[in-house]
N, C-alpha and C positions, 0 to 999 in steps of 0.2 A: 688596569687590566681586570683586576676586581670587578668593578661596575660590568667591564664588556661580559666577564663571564656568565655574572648575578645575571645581567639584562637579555641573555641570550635564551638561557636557563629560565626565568621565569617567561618567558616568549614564547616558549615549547611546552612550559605545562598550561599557558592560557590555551595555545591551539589544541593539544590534548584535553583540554575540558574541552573546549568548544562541539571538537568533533564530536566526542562523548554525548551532549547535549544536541547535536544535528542526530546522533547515530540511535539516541533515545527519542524523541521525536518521532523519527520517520518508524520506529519498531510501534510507537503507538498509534499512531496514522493505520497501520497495518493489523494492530489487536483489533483497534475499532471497525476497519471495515471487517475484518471475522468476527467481531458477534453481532452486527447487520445482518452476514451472510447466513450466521447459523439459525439467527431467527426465523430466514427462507427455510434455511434447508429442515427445520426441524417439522415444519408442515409437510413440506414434499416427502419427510420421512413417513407422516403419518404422527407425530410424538404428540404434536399441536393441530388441531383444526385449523383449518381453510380460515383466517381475516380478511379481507380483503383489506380495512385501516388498518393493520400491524403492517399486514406487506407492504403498503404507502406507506407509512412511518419507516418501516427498517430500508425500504429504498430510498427513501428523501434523505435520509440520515446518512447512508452510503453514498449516495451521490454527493450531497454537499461535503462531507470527507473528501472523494476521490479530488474531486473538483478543483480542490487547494492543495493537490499537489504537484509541488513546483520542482522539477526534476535539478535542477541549477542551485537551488538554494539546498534541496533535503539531501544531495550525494555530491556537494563540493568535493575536487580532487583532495585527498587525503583522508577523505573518512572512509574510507576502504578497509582502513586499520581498528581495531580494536572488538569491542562484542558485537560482533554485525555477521550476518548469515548474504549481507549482501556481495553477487559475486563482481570480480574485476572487470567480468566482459561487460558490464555498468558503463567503466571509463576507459574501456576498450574500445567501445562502440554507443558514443552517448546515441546516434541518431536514431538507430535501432530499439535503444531504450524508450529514448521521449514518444515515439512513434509507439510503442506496445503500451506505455501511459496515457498517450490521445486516446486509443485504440478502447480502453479500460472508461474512461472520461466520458465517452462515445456512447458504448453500452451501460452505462449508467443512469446518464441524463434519458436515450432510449426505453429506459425499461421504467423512469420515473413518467417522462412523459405517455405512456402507453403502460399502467401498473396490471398486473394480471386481476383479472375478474376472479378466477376460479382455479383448481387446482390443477389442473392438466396446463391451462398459460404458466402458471407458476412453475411447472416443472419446467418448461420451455427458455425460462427467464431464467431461473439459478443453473440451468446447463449452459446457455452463453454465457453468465456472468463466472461461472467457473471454468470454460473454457478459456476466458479471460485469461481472468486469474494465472491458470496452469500454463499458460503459453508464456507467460512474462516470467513464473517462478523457474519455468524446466529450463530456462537459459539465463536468469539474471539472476539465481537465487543459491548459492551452498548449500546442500542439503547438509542436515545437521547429523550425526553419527555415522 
């Protein structure tokens, strides 16, 4: 009875780290495309001049982020639980989900193949890529406070 309990008990705190480690992951998947995006945004701000290679670089580097991620593997059922801002409607409605990840995938690899020339493309580019963005967070995401 001993062993059943040990064995059950240590079974729960592996899949508690694990999720912990999916649930950390996909939060850095997430920091990294936001300072991609801020590199965009901080030109469209005016903070940075116009690059045209920073904005290839901070798109290439977004896109190949976005690209690898695998909705099945980063929000297995059960990591719902713990430090995550991620919402249930996730595993509520995975199709929904994967489909606003193509959707993000889509616009990524788009704005890498076609990088903006100039500033006025670029604003054009970080307002799809943030409409993205926003459309996946205002339904898949807990706001935090």
């Amino acid at each position: 009875m001993k062993k059943l309990v040990f064995a059950v008990t240590a079974l729960a705190l592996i899949s508690t780290t694990a999720f912990a480690d999916v649930i950390a992951d996909r939060q850095a998947v997430m920091k990294a495309n936001a300072k991609e995006v801020g590199v965009l945004v901080k030109m469209v701000k005016g903070e940075n001049p116009f690059d045209a290679a920073a904005v290839l670089a901070a798109l290439t580097a977004l896109n190949d982020n976005v690209q690898k991620i695998d909705v099945a593997a980063s929000f297995p059922a059960g990591s719902d639980k713990g430090d995550t801002t991620a919402s249930p409607k996730i595993w509520e409605d995975p199709a929904t989900f994967q489909a606003e990840v193509d959707k993000f995938k889509k616009v990524t690899a788009d704005a890498v193949a076609a990088p903006a020339q100039d500033l006025d493309a670029l604003k054009a580019q970080v307002g799809t890529i943030g409409q993205t963005c926003a459309s996946c967070h205002e339904t898949f995401r807990v706001k935090k406070g």
